[in-house]
FIRO-966767 format. One record per residue (C-alpha): chain; residue number from 1; residue in three letters; x, y, z. Coordinates in Angstrom, 3 decimals. Example, Ala and Ser with C-alpha at 12.3 -4.5 7.8 and 13.67 -1.06 7.14 Angstrom:
REM FIRO-966767
R, A, 1, ALA, 12.300, -4.500, 7.800
R, A, 2, SER, 13.670, -1.060, 7.140
***
This chain:
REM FIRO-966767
R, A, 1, UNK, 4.271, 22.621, 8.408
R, A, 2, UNK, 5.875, 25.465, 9.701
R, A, 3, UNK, 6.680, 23.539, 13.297
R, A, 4, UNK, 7.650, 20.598, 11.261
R, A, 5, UNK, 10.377, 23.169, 9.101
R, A, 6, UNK, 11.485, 24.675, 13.051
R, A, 7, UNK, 11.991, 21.044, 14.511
R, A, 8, UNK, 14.551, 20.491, 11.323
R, A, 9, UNK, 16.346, 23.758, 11.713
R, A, 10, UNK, 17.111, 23.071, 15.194
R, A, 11, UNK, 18.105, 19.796, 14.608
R, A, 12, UNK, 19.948, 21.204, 11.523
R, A, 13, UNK, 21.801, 23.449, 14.191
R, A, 14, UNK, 22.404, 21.121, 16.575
R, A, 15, UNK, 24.422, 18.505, 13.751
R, A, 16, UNK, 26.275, 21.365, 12.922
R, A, 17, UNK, 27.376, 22.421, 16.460
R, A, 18, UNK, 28.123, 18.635, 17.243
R, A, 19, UNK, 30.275, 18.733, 13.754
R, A, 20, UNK, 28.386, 15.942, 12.304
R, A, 21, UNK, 28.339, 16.960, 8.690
R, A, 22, UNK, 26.735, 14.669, 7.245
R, A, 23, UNK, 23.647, 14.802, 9.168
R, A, 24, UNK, 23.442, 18.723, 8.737
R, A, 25, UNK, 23.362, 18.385, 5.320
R, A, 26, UNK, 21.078, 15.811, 4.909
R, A, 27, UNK, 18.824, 17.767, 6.764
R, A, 28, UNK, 19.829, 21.083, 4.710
R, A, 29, UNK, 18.787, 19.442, 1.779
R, A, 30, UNK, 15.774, 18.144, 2.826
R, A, 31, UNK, 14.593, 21.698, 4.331
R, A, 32, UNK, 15.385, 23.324, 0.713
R, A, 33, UNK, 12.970, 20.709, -0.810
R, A, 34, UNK, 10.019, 21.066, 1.959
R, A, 35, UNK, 10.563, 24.876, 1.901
R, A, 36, UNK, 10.475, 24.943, -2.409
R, A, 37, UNK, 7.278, 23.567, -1.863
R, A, 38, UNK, 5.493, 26.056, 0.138
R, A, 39, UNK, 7.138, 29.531, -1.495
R, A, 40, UNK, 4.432, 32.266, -0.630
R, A, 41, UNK, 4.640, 30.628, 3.049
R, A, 42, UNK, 8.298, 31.228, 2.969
R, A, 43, UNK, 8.367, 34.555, 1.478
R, A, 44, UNK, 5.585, 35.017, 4.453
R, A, 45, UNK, 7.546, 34.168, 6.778
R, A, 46, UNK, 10.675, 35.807, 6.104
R, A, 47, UNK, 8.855, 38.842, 5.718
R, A, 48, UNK, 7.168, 38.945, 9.208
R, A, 49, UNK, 10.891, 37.997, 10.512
R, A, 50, UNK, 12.923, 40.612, 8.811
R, A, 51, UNK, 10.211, 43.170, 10.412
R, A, 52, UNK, 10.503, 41.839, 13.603
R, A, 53, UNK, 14.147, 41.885, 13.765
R, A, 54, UNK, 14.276, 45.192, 12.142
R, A, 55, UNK, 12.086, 46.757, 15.458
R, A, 56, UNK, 14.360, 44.734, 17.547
R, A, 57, UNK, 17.352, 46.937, 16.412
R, A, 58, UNK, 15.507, 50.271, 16.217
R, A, 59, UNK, 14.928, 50.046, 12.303
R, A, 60, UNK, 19.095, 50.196, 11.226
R, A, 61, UNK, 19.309, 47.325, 8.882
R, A, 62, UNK, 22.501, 47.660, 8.608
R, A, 63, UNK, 22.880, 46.498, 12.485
R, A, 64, UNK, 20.446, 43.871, 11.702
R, A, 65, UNK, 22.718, 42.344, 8.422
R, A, 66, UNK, 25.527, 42.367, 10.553
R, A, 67, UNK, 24.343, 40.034, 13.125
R, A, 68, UNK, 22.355, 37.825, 10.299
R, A, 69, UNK, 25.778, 37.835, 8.725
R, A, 70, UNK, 27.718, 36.516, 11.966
R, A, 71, UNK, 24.716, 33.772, 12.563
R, A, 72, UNK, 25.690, 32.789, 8.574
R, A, 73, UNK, 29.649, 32.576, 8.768
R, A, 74, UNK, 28.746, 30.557, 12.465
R, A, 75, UNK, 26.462, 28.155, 10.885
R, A, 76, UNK, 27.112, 27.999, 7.112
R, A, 77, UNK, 24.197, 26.557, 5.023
R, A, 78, UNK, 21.599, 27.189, 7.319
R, A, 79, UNK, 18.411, 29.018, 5.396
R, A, 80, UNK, 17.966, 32.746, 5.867
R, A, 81, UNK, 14.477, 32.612, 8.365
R, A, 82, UNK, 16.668, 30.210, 10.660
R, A, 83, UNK, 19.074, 32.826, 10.609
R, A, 84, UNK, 17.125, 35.529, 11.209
R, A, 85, UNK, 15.162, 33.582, 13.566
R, A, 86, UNK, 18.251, 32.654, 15.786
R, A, 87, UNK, 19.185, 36.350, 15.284
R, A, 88, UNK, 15.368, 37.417, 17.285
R, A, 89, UNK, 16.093, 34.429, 19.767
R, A, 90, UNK, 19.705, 35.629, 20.929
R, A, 91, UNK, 18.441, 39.441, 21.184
R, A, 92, UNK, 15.171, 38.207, 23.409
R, A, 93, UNK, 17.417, 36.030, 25.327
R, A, 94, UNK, 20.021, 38.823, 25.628
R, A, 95, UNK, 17.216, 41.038, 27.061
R, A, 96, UNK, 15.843, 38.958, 29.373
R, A, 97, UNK, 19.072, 38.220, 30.724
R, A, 98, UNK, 19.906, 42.368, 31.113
R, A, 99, UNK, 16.004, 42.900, 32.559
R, A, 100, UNK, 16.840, 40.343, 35.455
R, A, 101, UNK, 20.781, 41.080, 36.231
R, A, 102, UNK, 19.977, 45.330, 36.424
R, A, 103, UNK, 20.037, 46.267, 39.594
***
């Protein structure tokens, strides 16, 4: 289930950077209703991803509300684990990319 919900937020993501509206929010809607239906898996999960981000940005929240913020005003209607997932993905990617170009 949890794949299935990841496979719609990307595609969610990807309507929205390609401006089609419509599809987005089809697929906004139908993540609310999937993600109603599981709510101790989603409380789970957004748990374990708050913590994780948290660590990522040496436990000041405030750092970490600021970039879930920027992810929310970038892609508007997306849920909050997408956004805090996308958060974890740019800082990993971010870091990789700083480990390989130091000198």
């Amino acid at each position: 289930m949890s794949n299935a919900v990841a496979d719609c937020q990307k595609a969610a993501s990807i309507y929205c950077e390609k401006e089609d509206l419509e599809n987005h929010q089809q697929l906004l809607n139908s993540l609310q209703k999937i993600q109603s239906s599981v709510p101790e898996t989603k409380k789970s999960t957004y748990k374990l991803l708050r913590q994780r981000l948290l660590s990522m940005v040496g436990g000041h929240w405030e750092i970490a509300q600021r970039l879930i913020q920027q992810k929310k005003e970038f892609y508007p209607g997306m849920l909050d684990e997408w956004s805090l997932q996308k958060v974890i993905d740019d800082l990993e990617r971010a870091r990789r990319s700083y480990k390989y170009s130091s000198p």
